[in-house]
C-alpha positions in Angstrom: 16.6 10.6 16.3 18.8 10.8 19.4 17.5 14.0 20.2 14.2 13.2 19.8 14.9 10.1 22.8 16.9 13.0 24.9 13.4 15.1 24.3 10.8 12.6 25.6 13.3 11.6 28.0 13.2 14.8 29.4 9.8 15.3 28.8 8.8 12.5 31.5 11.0 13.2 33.4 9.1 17.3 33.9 5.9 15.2 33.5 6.7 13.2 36.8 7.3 16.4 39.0 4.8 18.5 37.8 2.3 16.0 38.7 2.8 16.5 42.4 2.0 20.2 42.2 -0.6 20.1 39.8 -3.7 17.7 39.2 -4.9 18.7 36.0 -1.0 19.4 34.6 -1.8 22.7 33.1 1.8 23.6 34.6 3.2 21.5 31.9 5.5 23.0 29.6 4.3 21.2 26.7 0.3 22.4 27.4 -0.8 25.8 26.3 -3.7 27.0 28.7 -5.9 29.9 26.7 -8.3 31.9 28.8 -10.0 31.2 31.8 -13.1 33.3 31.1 -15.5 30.0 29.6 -19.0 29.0 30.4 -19.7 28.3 34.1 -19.2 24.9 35.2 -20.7 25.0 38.6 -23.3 22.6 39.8 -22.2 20.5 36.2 -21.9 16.4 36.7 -22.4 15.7 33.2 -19.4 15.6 30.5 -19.9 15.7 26.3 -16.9 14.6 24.3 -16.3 15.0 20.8 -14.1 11.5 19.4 -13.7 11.1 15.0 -14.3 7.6 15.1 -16.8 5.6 16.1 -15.9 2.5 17.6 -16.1 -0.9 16.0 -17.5 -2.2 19.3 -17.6 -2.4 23.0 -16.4 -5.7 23.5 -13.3 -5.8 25.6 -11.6 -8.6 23.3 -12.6 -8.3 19.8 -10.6 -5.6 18.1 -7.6 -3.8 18.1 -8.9 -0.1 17.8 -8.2 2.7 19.8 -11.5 4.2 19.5 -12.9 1.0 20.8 -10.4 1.2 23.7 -11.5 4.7 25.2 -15.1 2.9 25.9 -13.5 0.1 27.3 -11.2 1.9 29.4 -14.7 3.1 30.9 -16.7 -0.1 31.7 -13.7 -2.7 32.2 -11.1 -3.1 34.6 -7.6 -4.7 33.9 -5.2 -6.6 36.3 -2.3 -3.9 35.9 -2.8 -0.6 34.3 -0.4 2.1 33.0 1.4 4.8 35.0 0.4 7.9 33.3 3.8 9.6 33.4 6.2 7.0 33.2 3.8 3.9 31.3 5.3 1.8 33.2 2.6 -1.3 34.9 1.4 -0.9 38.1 -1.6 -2.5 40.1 -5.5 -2.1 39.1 -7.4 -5.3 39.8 -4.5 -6.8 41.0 -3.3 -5.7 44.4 0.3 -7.0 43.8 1.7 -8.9 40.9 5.0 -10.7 42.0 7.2 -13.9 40.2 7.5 -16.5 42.4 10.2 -17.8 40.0 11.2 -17.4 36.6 8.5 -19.5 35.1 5.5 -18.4 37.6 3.9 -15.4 38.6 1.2 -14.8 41.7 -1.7 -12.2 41.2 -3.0 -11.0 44.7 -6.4 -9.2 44.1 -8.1 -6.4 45.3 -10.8 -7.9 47.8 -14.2 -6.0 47.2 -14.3 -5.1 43.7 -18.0 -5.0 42.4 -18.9 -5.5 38.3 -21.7 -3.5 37.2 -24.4 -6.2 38.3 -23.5 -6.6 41.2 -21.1 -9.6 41.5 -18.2 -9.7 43.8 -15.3 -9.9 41.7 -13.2 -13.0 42.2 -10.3 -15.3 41.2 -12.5 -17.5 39.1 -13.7 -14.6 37.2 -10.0 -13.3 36.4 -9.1 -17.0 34.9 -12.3 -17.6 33.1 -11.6 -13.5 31.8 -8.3 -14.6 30.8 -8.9 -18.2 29.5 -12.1 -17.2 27.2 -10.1 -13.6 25.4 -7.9 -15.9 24.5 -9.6 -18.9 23.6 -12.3 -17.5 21.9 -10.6 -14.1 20.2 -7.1 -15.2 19.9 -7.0 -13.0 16.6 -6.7 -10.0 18.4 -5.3 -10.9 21.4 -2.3 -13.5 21.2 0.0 -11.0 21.3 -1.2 -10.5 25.0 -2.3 -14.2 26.3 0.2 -16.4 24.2 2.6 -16.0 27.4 0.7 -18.4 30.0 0.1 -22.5 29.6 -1.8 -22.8 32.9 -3.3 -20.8 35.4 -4.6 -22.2 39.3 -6.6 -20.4 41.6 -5.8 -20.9 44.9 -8.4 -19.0 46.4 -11.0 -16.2 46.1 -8.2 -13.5 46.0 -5.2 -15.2 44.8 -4.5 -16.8 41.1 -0.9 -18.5 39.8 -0.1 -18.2 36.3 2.6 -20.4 35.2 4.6 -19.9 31.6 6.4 -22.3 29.7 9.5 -19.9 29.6 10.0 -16.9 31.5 8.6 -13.7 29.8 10.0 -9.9 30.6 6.3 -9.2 29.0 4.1 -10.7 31.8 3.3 -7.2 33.3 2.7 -5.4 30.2 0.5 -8.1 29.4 -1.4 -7.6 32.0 -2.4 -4.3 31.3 -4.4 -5.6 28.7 -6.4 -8.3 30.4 -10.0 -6.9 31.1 -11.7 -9.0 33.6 -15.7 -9.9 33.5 -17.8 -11.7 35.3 -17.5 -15.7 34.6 -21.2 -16.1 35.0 -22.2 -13.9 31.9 -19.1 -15.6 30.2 -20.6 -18.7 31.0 -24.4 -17.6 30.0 -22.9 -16.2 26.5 -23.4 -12.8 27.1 -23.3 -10.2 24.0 -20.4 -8.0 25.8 -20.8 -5.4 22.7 -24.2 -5.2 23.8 -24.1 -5.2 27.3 -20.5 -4.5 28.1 -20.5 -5.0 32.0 -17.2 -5.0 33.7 -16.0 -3.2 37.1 -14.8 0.0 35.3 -16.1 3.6 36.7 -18.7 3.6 34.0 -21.7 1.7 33.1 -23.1 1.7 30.0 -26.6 3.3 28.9 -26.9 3.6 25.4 -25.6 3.7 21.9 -27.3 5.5 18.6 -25.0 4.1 15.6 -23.7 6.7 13.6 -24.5 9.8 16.7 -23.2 9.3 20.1 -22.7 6.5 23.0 -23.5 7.5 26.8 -22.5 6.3 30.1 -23.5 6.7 33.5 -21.2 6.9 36.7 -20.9 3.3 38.5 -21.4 3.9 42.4 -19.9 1.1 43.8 -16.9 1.6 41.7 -14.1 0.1 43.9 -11.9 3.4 43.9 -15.4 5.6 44.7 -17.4 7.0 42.5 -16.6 9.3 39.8 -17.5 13.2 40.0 -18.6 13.1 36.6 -22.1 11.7 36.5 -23.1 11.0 33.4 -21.3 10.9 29.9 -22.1 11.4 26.3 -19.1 10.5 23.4 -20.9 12.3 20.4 -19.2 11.0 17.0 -18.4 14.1 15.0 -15.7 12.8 12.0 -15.0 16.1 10.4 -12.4 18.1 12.2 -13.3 21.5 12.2 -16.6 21.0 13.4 -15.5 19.6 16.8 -13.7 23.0 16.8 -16.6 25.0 16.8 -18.7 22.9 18.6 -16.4 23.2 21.5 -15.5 27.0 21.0 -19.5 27.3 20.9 -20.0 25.3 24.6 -21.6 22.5 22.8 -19.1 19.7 23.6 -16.3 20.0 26.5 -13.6 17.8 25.1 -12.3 17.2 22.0 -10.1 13.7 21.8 -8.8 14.3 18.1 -8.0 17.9 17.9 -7.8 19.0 14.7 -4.4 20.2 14.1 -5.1 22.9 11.1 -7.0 24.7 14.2 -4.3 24.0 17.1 -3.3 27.7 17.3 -6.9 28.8 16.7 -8.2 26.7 20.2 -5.0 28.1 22.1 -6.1 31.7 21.1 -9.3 30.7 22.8 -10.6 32.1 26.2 -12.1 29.5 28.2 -10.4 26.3 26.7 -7.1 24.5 27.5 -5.0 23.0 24.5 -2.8 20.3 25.6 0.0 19.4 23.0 2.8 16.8 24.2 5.6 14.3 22.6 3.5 11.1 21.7 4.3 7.6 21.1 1.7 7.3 18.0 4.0 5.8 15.6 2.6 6.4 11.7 3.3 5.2 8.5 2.5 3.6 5.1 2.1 0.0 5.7 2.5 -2.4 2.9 1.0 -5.8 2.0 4.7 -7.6 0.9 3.2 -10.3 0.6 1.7 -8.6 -2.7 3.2 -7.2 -5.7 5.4 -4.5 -5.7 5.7 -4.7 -2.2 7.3 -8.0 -1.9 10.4 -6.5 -3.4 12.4 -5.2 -0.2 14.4 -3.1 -2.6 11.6 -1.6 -4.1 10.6 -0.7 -0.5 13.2 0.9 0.1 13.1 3.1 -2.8 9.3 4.4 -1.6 10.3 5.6 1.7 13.3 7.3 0.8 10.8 9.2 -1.5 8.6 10.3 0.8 9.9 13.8 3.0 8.5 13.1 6.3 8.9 16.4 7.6 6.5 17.6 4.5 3.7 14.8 5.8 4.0 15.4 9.0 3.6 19.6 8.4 0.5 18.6 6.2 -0.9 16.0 8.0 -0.6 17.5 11.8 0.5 21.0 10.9 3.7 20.5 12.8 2.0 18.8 15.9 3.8 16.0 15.8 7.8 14.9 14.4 9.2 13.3 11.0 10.6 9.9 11.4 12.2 7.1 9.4 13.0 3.8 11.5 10.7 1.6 11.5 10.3 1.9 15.4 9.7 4.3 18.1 12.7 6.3 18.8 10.9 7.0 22.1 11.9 3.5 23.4 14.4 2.2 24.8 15.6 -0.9 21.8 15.3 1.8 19.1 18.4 1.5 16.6 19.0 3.3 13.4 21.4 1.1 12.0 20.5 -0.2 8.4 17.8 3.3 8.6 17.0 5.4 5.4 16.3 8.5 5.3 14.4 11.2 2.6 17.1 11.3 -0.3 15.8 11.1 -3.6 19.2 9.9 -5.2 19.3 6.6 -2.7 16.0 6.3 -3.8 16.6 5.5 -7.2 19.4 3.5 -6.3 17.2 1.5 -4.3 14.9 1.7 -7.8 17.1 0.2 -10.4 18.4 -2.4 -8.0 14.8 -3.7 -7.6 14.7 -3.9 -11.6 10.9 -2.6 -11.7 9.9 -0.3 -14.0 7.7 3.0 -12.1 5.4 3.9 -14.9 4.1 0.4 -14.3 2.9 0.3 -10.9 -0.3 1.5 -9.8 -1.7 0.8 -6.3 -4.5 1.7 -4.1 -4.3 3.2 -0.2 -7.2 2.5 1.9 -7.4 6.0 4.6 -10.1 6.3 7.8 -9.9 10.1 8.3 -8.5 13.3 7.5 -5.5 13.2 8.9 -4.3 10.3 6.9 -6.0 11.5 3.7 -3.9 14.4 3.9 -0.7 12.3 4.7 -1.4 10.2 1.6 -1.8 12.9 -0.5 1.6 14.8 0.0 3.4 11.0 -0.2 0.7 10.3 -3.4 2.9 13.6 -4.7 6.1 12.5 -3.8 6.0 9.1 -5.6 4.1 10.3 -8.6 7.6 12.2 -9.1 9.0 8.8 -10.0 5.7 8.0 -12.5 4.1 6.0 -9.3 0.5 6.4 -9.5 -1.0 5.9 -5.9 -4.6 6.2 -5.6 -6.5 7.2 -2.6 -9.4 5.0 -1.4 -11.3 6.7 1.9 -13.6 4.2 4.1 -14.9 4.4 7.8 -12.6 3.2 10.4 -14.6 -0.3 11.1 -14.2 -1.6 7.1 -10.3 0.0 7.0 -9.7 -2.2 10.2 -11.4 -4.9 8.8 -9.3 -5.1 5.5 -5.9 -4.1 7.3 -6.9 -7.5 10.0 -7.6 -9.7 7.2 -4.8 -8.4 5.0 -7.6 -7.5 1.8 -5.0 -4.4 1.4 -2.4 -2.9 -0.9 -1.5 0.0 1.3 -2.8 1.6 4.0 -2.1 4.9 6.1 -2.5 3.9 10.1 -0.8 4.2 13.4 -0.1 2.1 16.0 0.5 3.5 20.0 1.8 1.4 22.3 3.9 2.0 25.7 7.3 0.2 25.4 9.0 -1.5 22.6 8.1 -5.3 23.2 4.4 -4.5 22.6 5.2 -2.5 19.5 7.3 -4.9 17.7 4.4 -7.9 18.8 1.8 -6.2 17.8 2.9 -4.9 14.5 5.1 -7.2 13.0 6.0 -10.5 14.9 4.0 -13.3 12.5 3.7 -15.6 14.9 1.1 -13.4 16.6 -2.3 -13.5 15.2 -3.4 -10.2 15.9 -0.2 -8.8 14.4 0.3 -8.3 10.7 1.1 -11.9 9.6 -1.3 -11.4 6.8 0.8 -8.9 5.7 4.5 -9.4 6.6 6.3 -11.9 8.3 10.1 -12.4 8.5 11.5 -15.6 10.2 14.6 -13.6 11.6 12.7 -10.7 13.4 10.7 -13.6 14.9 13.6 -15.5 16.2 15.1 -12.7 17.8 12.5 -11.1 19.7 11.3 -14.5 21.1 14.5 -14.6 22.5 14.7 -11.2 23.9 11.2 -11.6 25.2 12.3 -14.8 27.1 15.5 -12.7 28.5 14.6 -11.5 32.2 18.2 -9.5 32.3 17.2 -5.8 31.1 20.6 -4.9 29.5 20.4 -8.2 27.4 17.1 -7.8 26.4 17.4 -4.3 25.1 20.9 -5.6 23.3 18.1 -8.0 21.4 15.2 -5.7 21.2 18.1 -3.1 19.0 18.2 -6.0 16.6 14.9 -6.4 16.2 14.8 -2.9 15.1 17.8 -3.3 13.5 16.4 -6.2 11.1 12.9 -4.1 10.9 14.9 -1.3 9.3 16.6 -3.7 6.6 13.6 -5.2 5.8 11.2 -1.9 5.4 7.5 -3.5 6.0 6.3 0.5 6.2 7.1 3.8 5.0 7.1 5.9 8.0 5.7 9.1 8.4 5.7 10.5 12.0 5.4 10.2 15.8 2.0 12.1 16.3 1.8 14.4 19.7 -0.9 13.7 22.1 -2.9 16.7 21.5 -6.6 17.3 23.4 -9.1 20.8 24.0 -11.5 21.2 26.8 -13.5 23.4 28.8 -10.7 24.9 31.4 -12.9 24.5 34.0 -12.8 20.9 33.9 -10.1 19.4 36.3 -8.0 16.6 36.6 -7.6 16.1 33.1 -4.0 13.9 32.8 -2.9 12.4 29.5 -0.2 9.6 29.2 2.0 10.1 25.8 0.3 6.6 24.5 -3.1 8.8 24.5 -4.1 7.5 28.2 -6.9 9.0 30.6 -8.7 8.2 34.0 -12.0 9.9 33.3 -12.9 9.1 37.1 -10.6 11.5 38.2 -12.1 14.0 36.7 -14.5 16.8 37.7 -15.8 20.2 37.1 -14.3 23.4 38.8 -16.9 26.0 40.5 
């Protein structure tokens, strides 16, 4: 696990140099460019991208899906976005974020920022943006707005947010926070049906089940994108976006298929990118169910399960074995109290649970492929120890569903986040909402990362955040599978294409070669 750290580590770091050379980072060690004969791209201001999932919506609030968040990363804005080498916040909406103190913060913002019907953005539409996702979708979003008790505007460009305690998380957070205009919010606009933001996209259509297009937004406040007009075609089988890409009929593939990585980078014409990611995967359980509300008997399941063999069949090596319960890519990761795959620990952990194998029989819920195939080697791997795992297959919107409302025995997902603080919020802390309270809560975990999220000294914080993980490894909520790489294939004549390790991508920067 240390050398995994040393190897993103060092990853960024190459990823931060190379990006002042090279727009499109095909100089990137970790990016395999095939070709260069492909179709012609000149006079092209149209883009078609291949994504497996369809999204459960396009409002900015109401989910927590990443397929949802590529179309909201192209009609909404937030106050602070993500560095795409380092993850770290820096200023979107917001021309400078800055603590006044440890318990207020001042947001300057960008003067001249237009949403898609026109409307000057202002200070009144940042709090009423920020007061109404919380308010009114707190299920998905308190890990990101429980931080703040009021916020002032002082004028049309300036807002104050104070917080009951200080929070090291009031950045981060404000990655998250997509701003609309406070008229529609006030008119009770359908934002999943008319999604209007100040992002470098509008949107034009949807057919449910096909494809969703977008059309470039002029007046977008950093100039208008090169690439006029976008189509996201829903394809969920794998091998299909392969060929329609190697055939010219898509330029971009989000979810690559991994049984056909080598195939694409054997391609002329199309650029494989393949990089350390911070997709964390597993096996999550329900413990508040039975068998899984024996922490013992937790145990004994993810010592069965050989990681390396999932990830191999799962991603066909494009990706890396793991067994803490957090990212080793962060700094807070610990592997004290950690497991590993050893089947004689595992029935250790077995008889000390005092269940009886041949007796348990539960059902996993998978969205795709990739996690059908995961199940299936640990389905093998437990059924060595006569536990009988069946395999239940639904589209991603019902799998999200059950996971949110906990209606769930066990499910293969992922969750991608950029630092530790949001992973450990988001996926386990039960005080948040929109985390997995339905599923798993622990009153330890929660009192020590309140604290550490309250501690504005880094060192001390991290000291807290190890803890956390620490305690996350004792108590085993998941069996964990693998850090996925960020893996995407495109037409090589497109340019500009960057992609953060969480999976992150400016489509306005884009553009197509001559």
């Amino acid at each position: 696990m240390k050398k995994l750290v040393k190897l993103f580590s060092l990853t960024m770091a190459m990823l931060m140099v190379f990006a002042l050379f090279a727009a499109c980072g095909k100089t990137e060690d970790d990016q395999t460019t095939s070709g260069g004969e492909g179709q012609t791209a000149s006079g092209r201001t149209d883009v078609i991208i291949a994504t497996a999932n369809e999204p459960p919506t396009l409002h900015p609030y109401n989910h927590n899906a990443v397929a949802a968040n590529y179309m909201n990363g192209l009609t909404y804005n937030t106050l602070m976005t993500s560095d795409l080498d380092t993850m770290e916040p820096i200023p979107c909406l917001a021309e400078k974020v800055a603590p006044i103190d440890d318990n207020n913060w001042e947001i300057q913002l960008v003067k001249g920022v237009k949403f898609h019907n026109g409307e000057e953005m202002k200070a009144a539409d940042v709090k009423a943006s920020m007061e109404w996702g919380r308010s009114d979708y707190s299920a998905y979003t308190s890990i990101y707005t429980n931080w703040w008790d009021e916020i002032e505007v002082v004028d049309d460009y300036t807002i104050r947010v104070h917080t009951p305690t200080p929070c090291a998380k009031a950045t981060i957070n404000l990655t998250r926070m997509k701003i609309v205009p406070k008229s529609l919010i006030d008119a009770g606009n359908d934002f999943n049906a008319n999604p209007i933001g100040t992002g470098p996209y509008k949107y034009v259509k949807w057919t449910l089940g096909d494809s969703l297009e977008f059309e470039a937004f002029e007046d977008y406040f950093k100039g208008a994108p090169a690439i006029k007009s976008m189509t996201w075609r829903i394809v969920p089988e794998g091998s299909s976006r392969t060929i329609a890409l190697e055939a010219g009929e898509i330029d971009f593939i989000v979810e690559v298929e991994s049984n056909d990585l080598t195939r694409l980078q054997e391609s002329k014409g199309i650029t494989v990118l393949n990089q350390t990611g911070t997709g964390h995967n597993g096996m999550i359980l329900n413990t508040k169910q039975y068998p899984f509300d024996n922490v013992d008997f937790r145990k004994a399941l993810n010592c069965m399960v050989d990681k390396n063999a999932v990830m191999q069949v799962a991603l066909n090596g494009a990706g890396t074995g793991i067994w803490g319960q957090t990212p080793a890519v962060f700094p807070g990761y610990s592997e004290e109290n950690i497991d590993s795959y050893d089947l004689k620990k595992a029935q250790e952990y077995l008889d000390q649970s005092g269940m009886d194998p041949s007796t348990v029989v539960f059902s996993c819920i998978c969205s795709d492929d990739v996690k059908r195939r995961a199940a299936e080697v640990i389905q093998a791997n437990l059924a060595e120890f006569g536990i009988t795992m069946n395999l239940e297959s639904m589209d991603l919107a019902t799998y999200l569903a059950a996971v949110q409302d906990g209606d769930f025995e066990a499910a293969l997902g992922g969750y991608t986040t950029s630092d530790m603080m949001s992973y450990i919020e988001g996926k386990y802390l039960s005080v948040a909402a929109g985390g997995s309270a339905k599923n798993f809560t622990d009153d330890k975990l929660d009192e020590l990362y309140l604290k550490a999220v309250k501690t504005l000294d880094e060192k001390d914080r991290m000291d807290l955040l190890e803890q956390c993980a620490a305690r996350l490894n004792e108590m085993c909520p998941q069996v964990t599978t693998y850090l996925t790489n960020v893996t995407r294939a495109y037409n090589a004549n497109l340019q500009g294409i960057k992609v953060s390790p969480s999976g992150g991508l400016h489509w306005e920067d884009v553009s197509w070669g001559e």
